[in-house]
PDB file of N, CA, C and O in Angstrom:
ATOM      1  N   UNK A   1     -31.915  14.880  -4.591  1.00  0.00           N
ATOM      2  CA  UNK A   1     -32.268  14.103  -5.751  1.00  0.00           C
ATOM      3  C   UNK A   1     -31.141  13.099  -6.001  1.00  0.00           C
ATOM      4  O   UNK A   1     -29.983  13.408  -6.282  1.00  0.00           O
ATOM      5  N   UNK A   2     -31.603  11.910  -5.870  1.00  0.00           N
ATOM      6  CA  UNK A   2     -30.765  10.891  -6.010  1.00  0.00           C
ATOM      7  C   UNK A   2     -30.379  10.837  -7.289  1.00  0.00           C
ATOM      8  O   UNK A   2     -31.146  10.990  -8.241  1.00  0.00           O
ATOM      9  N   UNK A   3     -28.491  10.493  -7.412  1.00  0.00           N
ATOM     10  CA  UNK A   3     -28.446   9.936  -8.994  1.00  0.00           C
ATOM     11  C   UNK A   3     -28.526   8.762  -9.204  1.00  0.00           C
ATOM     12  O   UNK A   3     -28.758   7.978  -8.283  1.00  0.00           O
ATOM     13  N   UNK A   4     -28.369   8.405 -10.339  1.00  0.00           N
ATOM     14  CA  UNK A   4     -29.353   6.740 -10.539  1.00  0.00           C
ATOM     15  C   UNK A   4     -27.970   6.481 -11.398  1.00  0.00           C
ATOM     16  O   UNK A   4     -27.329   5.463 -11.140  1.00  0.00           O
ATOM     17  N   UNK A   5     -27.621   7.157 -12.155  1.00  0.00           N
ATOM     18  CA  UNK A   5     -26.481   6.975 -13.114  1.00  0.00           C
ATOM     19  C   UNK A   5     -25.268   7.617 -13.605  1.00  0.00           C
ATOM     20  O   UNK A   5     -25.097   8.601 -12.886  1.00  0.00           O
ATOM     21  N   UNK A   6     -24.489   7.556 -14.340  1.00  0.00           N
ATOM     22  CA  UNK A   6     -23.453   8.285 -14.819  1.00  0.00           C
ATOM     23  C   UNK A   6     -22.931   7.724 -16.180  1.00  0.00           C
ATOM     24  O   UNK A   6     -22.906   6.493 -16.173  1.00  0.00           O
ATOM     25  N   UNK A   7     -22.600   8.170 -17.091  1.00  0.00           N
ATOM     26  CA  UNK A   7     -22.234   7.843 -18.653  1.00  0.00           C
ATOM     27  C   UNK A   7     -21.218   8.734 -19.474  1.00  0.00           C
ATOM     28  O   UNK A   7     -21.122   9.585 -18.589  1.00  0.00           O
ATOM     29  N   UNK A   8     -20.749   9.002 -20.032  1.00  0.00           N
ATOM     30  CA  UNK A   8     -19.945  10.507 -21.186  1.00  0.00           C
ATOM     31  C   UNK A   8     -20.503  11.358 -20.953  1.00  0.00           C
ATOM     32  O   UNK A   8     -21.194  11.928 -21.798  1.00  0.00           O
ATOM     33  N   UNK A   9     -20.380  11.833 -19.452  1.00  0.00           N
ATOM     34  CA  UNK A   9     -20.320  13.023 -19.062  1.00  0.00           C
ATOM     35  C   UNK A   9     -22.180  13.183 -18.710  1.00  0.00           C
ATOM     36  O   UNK A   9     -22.695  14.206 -18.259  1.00  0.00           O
ATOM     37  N   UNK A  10     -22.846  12.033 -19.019  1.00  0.00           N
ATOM     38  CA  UNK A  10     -24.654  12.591 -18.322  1.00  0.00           C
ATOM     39  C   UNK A  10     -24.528  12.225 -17.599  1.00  0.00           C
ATOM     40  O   UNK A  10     -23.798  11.286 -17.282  1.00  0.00           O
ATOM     41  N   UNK A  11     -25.551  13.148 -16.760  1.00  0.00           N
ATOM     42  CA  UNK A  11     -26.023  12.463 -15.268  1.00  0.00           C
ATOM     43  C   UNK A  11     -27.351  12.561 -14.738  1.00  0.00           C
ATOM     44  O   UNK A  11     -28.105  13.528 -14.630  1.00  0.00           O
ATOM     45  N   UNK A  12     -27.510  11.024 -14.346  1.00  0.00           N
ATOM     46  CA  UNK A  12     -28.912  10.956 -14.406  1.00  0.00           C
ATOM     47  C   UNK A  12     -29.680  10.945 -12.805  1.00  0.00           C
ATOM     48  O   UNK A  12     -29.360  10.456 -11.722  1.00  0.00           O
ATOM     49  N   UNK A  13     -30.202  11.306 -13.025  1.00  0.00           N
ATOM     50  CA  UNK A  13     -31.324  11.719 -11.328  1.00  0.00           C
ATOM     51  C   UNK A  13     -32.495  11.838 -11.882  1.00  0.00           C
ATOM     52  O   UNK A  13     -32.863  12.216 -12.995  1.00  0.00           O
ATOM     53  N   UNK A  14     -33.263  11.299 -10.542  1.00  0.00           N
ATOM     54  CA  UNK A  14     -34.755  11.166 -10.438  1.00  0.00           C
ATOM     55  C   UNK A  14     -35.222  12.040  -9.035  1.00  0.00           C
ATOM     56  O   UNK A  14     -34.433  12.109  -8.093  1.00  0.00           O
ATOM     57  N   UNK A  15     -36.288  12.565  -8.984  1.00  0.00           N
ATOM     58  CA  UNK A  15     -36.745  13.459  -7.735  1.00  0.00           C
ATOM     59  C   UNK A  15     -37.465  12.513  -6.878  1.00  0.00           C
ATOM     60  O   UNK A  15     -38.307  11.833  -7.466  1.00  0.00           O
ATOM     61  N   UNK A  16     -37.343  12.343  -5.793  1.00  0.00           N
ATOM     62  CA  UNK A  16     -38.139  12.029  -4.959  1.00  0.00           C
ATOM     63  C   UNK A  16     -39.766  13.253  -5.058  1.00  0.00           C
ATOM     64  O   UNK A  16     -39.683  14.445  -5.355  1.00  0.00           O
ATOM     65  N   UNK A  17     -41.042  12.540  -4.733  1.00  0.00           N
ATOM     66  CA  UNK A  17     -42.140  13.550  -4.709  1.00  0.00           C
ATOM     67  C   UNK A  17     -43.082  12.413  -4.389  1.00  0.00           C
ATOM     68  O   UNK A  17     -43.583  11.696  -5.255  1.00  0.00           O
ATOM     69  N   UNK A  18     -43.331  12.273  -2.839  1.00  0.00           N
ATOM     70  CA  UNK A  18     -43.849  11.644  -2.062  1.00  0.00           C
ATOM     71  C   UNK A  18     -45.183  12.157  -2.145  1.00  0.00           C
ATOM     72  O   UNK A  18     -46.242  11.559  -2.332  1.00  0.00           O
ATOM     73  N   UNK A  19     -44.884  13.659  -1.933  1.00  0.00           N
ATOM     74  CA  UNK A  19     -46.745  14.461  -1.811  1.00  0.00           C
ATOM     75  C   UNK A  19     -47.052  15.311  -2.465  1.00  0.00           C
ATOM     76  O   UNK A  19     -48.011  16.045  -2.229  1.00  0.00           O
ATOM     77  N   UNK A  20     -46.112  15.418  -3.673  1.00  0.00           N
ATOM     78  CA  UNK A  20     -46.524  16.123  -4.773  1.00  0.00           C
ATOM     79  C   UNK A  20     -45.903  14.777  -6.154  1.00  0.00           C
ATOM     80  O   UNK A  20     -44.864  14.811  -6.814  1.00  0.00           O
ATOM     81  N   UNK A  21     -46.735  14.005  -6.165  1.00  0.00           N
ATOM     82  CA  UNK A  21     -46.227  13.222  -6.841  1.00  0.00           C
ATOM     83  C   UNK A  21     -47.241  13.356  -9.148  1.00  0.00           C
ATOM     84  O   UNK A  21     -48.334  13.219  -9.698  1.00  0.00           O
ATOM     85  N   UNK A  22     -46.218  13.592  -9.378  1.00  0.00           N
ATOM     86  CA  UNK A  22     -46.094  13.118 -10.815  1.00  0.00           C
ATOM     87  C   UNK A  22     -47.145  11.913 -11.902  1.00  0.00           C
ATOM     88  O   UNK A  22     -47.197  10.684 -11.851  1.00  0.00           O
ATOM     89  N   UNK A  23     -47.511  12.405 -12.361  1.00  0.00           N
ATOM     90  CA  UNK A  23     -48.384  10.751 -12.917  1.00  0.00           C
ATOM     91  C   UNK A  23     -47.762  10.076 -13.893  1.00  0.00           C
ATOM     92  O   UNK A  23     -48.053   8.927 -14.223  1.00  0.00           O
ATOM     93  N   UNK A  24     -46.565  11.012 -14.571  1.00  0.00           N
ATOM     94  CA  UNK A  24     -45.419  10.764 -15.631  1.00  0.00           C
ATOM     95  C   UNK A  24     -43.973  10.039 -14.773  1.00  0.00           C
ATOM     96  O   UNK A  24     -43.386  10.878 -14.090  1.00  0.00           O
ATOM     97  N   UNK A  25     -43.458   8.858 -14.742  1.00  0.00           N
ATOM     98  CA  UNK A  25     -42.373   8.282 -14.256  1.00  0.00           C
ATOM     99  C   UNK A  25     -40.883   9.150 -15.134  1.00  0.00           C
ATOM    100  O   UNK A  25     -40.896   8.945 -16.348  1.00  0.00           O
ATOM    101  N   UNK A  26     -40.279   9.601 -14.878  1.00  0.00           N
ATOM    102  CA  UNK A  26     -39.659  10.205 -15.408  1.00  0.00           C
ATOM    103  C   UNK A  26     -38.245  10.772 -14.940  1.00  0.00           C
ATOM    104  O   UNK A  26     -38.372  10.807 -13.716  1.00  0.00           O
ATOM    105  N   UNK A  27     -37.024  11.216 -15.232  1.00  0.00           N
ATOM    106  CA  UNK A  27     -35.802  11.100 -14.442  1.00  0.00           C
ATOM    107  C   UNK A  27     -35.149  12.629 -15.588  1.00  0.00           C
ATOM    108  O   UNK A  27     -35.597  12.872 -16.708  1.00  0.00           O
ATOM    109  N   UNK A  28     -34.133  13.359 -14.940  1.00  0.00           N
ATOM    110  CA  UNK A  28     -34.072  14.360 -15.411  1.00  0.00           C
ATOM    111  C   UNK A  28     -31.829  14.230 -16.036  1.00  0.00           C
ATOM    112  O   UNK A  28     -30.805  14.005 -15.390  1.00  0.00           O
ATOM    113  N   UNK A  29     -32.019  14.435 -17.071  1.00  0.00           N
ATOM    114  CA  UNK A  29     -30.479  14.036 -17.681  1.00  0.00           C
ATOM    115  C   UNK A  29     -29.850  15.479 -17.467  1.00  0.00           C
ATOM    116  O   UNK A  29     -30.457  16.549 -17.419  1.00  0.00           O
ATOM    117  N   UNK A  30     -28.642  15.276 -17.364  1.00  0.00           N
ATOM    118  CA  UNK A  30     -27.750  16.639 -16.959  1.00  0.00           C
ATOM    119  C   UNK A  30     -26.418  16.574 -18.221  1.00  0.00           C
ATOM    120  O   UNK A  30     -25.871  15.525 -18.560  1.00  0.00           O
ATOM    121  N   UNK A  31     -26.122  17.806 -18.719  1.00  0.00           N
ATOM    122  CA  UNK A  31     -24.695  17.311 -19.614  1.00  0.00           C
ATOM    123  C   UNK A  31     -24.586  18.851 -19.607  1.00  0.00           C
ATOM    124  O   UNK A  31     -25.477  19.656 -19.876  1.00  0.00           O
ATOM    125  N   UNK A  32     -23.612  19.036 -19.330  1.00  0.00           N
ATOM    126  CA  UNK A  32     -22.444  20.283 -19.336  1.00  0.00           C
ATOM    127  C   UNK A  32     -23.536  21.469 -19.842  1.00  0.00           C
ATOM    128  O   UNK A  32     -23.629  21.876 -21.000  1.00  0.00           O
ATOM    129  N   UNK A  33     -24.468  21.995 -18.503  1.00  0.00           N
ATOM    130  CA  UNK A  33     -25.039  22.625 -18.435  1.00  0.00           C
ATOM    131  C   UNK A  33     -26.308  23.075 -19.431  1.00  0.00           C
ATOM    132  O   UNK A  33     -26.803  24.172 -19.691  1.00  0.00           O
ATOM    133  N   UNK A  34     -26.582  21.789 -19.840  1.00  0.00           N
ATOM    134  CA  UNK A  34     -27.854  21.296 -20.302  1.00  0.00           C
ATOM    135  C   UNK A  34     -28.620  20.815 -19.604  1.00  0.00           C
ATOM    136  O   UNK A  34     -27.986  20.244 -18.716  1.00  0.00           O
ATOM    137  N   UNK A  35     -30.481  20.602 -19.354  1.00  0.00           N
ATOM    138  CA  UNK A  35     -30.960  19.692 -18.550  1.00  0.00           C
ATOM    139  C   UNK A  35     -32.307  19.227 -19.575  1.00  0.00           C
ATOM    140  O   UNK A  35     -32.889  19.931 -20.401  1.00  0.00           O
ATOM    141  N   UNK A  36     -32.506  18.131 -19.292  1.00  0.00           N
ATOM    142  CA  UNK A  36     -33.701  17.364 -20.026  1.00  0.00           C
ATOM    143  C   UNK A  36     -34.810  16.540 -19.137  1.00  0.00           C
ATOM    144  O   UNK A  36     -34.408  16.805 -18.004  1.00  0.00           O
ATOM    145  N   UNK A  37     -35.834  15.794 -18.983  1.00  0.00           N
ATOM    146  CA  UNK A  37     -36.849  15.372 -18.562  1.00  0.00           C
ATOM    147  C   UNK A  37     -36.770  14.413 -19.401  1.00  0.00           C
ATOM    148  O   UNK A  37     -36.711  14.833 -20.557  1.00  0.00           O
ATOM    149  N   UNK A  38     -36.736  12.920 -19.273  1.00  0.00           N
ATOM    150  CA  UNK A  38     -37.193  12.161 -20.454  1.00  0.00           C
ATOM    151  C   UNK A  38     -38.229  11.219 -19.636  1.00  0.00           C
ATOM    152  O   UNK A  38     -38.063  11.019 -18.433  1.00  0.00           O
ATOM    153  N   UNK A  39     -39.176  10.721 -20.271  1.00  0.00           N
ATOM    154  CA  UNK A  39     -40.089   9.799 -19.963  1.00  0.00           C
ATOM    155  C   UNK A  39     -39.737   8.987 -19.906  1.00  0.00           C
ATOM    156  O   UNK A  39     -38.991   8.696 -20.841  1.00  0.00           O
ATOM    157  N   UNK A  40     -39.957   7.811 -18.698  1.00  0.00           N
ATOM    158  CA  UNK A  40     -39.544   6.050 -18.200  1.00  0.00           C
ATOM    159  C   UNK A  40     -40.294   5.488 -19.818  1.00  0.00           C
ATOM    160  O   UNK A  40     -39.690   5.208 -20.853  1.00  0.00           O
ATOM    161  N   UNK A  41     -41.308   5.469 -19.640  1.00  0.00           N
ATOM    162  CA  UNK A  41     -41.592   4.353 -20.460  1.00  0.00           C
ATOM    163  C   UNK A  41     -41.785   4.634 -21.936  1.00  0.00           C
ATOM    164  O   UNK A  41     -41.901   3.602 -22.597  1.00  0.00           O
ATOM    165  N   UNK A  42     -41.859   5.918 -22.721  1.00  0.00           N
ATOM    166  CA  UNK A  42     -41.281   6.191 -23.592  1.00  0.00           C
ATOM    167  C   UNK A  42     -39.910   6.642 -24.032  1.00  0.00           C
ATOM    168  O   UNK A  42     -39.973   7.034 -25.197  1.00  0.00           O
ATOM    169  N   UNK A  43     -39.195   6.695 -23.736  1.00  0.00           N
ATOM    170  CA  UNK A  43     -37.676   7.410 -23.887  1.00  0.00           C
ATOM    171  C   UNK A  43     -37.632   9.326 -24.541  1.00  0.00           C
ATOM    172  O   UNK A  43     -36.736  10.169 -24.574  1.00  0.00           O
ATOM    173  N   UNK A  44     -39.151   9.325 -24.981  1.00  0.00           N
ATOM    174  CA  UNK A  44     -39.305  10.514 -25.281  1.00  0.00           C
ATOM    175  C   UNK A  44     -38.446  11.700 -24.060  1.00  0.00           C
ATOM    176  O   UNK A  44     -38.021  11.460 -22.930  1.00  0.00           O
ATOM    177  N   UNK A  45     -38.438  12.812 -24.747  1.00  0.00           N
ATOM    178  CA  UNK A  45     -37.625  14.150 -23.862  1.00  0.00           C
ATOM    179  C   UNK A  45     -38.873  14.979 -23.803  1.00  0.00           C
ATOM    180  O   UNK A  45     -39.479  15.200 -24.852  1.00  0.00           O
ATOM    181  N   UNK A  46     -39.224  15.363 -22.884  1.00  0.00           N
ATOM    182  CA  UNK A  46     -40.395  15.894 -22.172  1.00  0.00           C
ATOM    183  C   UNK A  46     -40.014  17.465 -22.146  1.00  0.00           C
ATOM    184  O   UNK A  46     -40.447  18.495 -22.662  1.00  0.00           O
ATOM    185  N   UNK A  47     -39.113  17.145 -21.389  1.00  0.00           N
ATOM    186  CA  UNK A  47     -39.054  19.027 -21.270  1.00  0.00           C
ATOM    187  C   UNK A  47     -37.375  18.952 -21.060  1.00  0.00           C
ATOM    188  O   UNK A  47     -36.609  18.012 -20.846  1.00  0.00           O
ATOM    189  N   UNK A  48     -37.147  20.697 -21.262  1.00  0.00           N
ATOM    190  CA  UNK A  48     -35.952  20.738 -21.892  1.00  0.00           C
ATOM    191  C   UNK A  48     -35.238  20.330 -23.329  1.00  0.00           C
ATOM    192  O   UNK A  48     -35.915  20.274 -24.355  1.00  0.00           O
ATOM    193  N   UNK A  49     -33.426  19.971 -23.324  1.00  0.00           N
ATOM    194  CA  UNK A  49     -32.839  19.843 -24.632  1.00  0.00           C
ATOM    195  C   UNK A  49     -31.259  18.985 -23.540  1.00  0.00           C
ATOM    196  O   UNK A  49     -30.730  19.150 -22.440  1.00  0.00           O
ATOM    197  N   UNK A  50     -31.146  18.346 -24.399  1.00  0.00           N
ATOM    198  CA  UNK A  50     -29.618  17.740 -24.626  1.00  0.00           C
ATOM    199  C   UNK A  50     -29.365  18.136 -25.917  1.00  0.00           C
ATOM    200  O   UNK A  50     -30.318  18.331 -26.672  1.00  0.00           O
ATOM    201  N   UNK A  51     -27.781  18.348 -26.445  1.00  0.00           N
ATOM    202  CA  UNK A  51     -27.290  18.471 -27.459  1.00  0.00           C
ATOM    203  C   UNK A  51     -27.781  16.960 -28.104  1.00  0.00           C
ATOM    204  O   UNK A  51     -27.901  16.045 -27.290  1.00  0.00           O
ATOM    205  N   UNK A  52     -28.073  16.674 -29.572  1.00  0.00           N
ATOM    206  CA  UNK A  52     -28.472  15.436 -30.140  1.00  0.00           C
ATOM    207  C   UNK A  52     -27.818  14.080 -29.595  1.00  0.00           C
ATOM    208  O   UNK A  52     -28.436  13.220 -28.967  1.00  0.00           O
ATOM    209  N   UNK A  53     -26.242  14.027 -29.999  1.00  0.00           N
ATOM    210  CA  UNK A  53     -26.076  13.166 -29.716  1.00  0.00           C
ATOM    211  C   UNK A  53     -26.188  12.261 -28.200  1.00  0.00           C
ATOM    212  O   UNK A  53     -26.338  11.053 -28.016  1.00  0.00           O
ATOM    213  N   UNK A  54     -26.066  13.245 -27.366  1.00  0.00           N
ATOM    214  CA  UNK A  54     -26.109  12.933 -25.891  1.00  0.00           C
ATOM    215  C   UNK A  54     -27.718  12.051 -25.344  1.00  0.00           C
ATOM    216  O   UNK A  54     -27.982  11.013 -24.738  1.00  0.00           O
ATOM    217  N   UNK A  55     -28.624  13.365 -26.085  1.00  0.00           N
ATOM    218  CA  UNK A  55     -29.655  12.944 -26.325  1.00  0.00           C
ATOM    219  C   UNK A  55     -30.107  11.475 -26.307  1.00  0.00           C
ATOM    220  O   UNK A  55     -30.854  10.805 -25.594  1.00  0.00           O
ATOM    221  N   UNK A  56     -29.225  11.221 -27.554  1.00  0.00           N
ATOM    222  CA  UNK A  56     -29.595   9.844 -28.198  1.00  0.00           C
ATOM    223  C   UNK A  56     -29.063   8.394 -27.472  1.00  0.00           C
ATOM    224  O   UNK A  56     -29.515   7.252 -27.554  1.00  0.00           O
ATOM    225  N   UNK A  57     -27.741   9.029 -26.622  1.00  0.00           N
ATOM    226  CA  UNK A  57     -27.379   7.979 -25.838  1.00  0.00           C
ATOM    227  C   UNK A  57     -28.144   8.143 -24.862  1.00  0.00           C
ATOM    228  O   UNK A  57     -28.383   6.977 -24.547  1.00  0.00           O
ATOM    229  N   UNK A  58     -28.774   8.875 -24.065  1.00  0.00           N
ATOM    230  CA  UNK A  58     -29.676   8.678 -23.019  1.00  0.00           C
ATOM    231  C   UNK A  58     -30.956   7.724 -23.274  1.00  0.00           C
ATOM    232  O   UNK A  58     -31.476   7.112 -22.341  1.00  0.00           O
ATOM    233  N   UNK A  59     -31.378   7.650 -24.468  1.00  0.00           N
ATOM    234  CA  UNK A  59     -32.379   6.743 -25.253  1.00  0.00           C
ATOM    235  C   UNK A  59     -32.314   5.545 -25.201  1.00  0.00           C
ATOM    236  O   UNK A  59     -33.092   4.818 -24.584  1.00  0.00           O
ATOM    237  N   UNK A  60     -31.032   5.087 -26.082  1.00  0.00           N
ATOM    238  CA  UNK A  60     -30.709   4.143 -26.161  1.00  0.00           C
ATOM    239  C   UNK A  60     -31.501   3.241 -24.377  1.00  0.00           C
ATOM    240  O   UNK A  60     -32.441   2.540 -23.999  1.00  0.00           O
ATOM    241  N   UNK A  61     -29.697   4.274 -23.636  1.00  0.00           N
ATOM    242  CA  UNK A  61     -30.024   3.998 -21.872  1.00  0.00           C
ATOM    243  C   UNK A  61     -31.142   3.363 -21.560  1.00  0.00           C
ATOM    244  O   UNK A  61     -31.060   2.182 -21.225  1.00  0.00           O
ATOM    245  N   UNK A  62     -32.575   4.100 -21.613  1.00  0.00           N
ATOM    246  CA  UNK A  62     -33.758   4.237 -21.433  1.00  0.00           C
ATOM    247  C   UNK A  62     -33.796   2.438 -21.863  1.00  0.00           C
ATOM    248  O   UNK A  62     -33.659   1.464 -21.122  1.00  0.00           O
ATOM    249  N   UNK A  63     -33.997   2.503 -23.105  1.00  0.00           N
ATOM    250  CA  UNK A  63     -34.196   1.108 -24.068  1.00  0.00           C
ATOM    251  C   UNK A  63     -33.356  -0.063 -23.278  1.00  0.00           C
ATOM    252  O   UNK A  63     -33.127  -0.994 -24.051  1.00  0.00           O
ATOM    253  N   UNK A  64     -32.889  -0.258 -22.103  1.00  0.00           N
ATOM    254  CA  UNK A  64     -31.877  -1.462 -22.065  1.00  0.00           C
ATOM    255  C   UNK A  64     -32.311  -1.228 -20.633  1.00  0.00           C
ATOM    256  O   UNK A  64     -32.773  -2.306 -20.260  1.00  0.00           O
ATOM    257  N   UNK A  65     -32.391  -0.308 -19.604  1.00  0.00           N
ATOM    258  CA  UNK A  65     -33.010  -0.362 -18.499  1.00  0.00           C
ATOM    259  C   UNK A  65     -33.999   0.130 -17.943  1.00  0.00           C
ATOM    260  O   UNK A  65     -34.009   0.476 -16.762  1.00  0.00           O
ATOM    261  N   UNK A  66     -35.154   0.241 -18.891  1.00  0.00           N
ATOM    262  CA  UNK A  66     -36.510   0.512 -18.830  1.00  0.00           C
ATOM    263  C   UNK A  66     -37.235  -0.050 -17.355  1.00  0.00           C
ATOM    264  O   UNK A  66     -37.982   0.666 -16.689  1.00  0.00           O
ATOM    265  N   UNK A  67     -36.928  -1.240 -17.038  1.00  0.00           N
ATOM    266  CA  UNK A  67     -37.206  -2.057 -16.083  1.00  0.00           C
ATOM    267  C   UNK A  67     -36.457  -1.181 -14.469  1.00  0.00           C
ATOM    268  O   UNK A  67     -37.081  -0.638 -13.558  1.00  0.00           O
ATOM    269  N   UNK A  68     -35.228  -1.315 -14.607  1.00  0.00           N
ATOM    270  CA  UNK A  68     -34.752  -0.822 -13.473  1.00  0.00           C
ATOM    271  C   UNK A  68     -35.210   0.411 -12.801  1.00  0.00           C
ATOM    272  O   UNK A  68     -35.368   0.635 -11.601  1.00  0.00           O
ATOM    273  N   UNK A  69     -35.534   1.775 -14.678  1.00  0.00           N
ATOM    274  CA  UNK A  69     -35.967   3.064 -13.918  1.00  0.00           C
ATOM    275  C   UNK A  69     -37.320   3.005 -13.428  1.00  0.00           C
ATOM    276  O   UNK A  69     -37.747   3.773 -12.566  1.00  0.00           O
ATOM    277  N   UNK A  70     -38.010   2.076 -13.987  1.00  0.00           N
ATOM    278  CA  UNK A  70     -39.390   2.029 -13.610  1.00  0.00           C
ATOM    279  C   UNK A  70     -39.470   1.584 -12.283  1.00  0.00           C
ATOM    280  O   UNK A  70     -40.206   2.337 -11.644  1.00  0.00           O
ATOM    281  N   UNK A  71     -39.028   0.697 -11.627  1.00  0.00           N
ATOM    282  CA  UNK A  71     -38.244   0.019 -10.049  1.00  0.00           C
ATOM    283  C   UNK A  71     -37.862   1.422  -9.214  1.00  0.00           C
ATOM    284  O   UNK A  71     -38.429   1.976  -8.272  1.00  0.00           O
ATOM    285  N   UNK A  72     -36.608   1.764  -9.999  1.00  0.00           N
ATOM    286  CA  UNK A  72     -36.178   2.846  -9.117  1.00  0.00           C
ATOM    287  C   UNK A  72     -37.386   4.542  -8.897  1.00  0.00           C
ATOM    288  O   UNK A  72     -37.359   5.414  -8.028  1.00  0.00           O
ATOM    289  N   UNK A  73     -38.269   4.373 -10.091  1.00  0.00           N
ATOM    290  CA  UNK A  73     -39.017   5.432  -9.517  1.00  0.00           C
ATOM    291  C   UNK A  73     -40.090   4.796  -8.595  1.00  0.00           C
ATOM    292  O   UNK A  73     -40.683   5.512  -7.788  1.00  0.00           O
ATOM    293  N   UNK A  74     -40.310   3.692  -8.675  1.00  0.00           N
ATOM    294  CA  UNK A  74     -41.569   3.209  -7.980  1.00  0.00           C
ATOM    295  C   UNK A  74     -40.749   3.611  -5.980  1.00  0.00           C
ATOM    296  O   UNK A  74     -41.259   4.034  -4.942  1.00  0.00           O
ATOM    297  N   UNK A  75     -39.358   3.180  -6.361  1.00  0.00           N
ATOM    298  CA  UNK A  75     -39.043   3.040  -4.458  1.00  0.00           C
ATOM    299  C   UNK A  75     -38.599   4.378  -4.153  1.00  0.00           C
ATOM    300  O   UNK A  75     -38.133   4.567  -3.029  1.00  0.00           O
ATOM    301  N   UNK A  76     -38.679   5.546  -5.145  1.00  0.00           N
ATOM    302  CA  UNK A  76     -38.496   7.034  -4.366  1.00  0.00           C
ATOM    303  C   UNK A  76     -39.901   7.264  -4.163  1.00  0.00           C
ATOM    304  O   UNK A  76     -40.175   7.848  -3.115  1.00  0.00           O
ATOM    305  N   UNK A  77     -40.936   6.917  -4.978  1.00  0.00           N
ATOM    306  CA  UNK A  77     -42.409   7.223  -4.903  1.00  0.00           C
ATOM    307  C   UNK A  77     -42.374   6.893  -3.207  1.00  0.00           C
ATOM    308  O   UNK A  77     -42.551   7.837  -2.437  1.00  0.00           O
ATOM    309  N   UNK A  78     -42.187   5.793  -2.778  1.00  0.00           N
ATOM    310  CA  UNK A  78     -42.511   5.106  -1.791  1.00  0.00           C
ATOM    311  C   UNK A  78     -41.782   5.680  -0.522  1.00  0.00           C
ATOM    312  O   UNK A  78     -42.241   5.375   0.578  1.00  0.00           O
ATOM    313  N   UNK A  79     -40.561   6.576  -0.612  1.00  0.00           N
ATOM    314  CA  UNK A  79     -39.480   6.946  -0.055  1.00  0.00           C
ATOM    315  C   UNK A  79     -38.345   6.338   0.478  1.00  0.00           C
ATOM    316  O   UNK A  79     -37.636   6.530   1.466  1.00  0.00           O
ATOM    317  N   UNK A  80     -38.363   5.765  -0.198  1.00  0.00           N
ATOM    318  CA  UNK A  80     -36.999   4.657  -0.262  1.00  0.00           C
ATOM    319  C   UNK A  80     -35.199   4.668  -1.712  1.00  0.00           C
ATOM    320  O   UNK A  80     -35.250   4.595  -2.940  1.00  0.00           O
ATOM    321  N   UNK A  81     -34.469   4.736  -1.187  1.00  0.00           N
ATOM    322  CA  UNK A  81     -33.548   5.294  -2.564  1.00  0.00           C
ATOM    323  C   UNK A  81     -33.349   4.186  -3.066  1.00  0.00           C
ATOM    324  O   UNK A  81     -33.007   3.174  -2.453  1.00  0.00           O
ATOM    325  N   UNK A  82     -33.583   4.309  -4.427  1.00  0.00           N
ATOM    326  CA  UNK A  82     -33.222   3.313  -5.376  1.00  0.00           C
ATOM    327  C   UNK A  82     -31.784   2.769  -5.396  1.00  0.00           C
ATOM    328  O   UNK A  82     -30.929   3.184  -4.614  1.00  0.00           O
ATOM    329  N   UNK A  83     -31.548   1.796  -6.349  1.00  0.00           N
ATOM    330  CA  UNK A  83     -29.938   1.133  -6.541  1.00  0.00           C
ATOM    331  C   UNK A  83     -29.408   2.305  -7.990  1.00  0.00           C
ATOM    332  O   UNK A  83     -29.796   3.217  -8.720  1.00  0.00           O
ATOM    333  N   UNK A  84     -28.608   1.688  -7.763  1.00  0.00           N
ATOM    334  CA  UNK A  84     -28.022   2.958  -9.199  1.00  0.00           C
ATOM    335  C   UNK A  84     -28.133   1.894 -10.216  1.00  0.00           C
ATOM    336  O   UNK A  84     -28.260   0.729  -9.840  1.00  0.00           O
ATOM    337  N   UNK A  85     -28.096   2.186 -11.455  1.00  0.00           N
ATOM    338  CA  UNK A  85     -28.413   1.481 -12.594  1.00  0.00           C
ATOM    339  C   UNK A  85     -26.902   1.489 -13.649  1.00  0.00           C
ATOM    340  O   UNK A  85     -26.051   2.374 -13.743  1.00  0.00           O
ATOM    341  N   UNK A  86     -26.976   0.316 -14.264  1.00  0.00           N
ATOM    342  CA  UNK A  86     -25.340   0.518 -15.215  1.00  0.00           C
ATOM    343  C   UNK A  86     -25.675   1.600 -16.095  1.00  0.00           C
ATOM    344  O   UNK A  86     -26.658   2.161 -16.580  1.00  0.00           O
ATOM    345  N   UNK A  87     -24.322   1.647 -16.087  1.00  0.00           N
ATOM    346  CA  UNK A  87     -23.916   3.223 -17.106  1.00  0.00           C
ATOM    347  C   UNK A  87     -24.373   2.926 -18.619  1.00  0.00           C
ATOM    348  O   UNK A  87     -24.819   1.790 -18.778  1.00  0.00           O
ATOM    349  N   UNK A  88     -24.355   3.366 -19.227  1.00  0.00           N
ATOM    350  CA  UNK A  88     -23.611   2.592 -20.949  1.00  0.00           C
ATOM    351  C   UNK A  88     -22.798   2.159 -21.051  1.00  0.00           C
ATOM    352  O   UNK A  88     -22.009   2.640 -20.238  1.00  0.00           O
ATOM    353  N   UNK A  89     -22.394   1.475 -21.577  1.00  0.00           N
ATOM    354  CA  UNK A  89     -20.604   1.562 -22.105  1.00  0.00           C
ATOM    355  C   UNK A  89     -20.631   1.597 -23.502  1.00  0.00           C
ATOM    356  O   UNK A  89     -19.579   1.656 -24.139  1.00  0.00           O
TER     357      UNK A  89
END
C-alpha cells in the first residue's frame, strides 16, 4: 500500500484493488496507532477513529487536495503508483 503522504505524525495510504475494487475512492489515515478510512470526495471518516484533532487536519488535507487523491486513486485502480501529494504545513 502505497503512501501518498505524511503530516504531524499521519500517514496517509491508499490500497491498490485492481480485482476487488471499491466503489467508494477512499485512502486510509494512520496516527500513533490509530487507523481511519476517510472518503475522497467527502472528507467524511468512514470507518474507524483518529483522535479529533488529527482527524480534523486530515480534512482540512482532503479540502485542498481533493483533486490529486481522486488522480492518485484513479492510477492505483489502473495499477499504476500514484505521485505523493503535499503534506500540510
Amino acid at each position: 500500500m502505497p503512501e501518498i503522504s505524511r503530516f504531524f505524525g499521519i500517514i496517509i495510504r491508499m490500497f491498490m484493488e485492481i480485482e476487488a475494487q471499491h466503489s467508494l475512492p477512499h485512502f486510509h489515515a494512520y496516527y500513533q496507532g490509530h487507523v481511519a478510512v476517510f472518503g475522497i470526495e467527502s472528507g467524511d471518516c468512514l470507518a474507524g477513529n483518529l483522535p479529533r484533532k488529527q482527524a480534523r487536519l486530515v480534512q482540512a488535507w482532503v479540502e485542498l487536495h481533493r483533486d490529486e487523491l481522486l488522480n492518485a486513486w484513479h492510477f492505483l485502480q489502473a495499477g499504476r503508483l500514484p505521485k505523493a501529494i503535499q503534506p500540510l504545513q
